[in-house]
N, C-alpha and C positions, 0 to 999 in steps of 0.2 A: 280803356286799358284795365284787365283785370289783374286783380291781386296776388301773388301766387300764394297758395295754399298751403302753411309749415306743417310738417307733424305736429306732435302736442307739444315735445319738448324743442318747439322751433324757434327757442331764442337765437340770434345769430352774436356770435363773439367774435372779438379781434383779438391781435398775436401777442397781445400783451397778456392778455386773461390767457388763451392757451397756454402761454407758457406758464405763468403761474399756475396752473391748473395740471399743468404734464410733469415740470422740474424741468421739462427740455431747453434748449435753447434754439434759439430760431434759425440758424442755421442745420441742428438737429430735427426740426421738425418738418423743415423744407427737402432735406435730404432722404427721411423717413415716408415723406408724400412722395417721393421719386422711385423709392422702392417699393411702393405699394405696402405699404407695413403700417401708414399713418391715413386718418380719414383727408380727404383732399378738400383743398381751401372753396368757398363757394366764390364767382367774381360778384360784386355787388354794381360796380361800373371800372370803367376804365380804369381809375387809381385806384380801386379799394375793394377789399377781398375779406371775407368772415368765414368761421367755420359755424355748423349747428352745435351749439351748445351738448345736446344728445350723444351724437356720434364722438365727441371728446372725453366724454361720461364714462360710454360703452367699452371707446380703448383703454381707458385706465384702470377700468374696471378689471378688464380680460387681458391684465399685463399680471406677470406672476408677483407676489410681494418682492418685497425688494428691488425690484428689474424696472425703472421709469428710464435706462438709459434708450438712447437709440438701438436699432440692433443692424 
């Protein structure tokens, strides 16, 4: 079985760092992944699910100042 291959910034995080990392909360940012607005969760197995660190980076980056609510 091979390894999958991350990008560079392929740490993978859980919904506790996400949130600390967005301001959101986690029903904000489940609801944010449903509207296509938030990068979507990766499955890691059956119970447990990360995001890339990277693409959580990206969208905070490319939210305007002040605005870390949902939209």
């Amino acid at each position: 079985m091979q390894t999958p291959v991350l990008p560079s910034h392929g740490r993978i995080i859980r919904i506790r760092e996400v949130i600390a990392m967005t301001g959101l909360s986690r029903s904000s940012i489940y609801a944010a992944i449903k509207q296509g607005t938030f990068p979507a969760q990766l499955k890691l197995s059956t119970r447990s699910s990360g995001w890339l660190e990277s693409e959580i980076i990206e969208w905070r980056e490319m939210r305007p100042r002040g605005s870390l609510q949902s939209s």
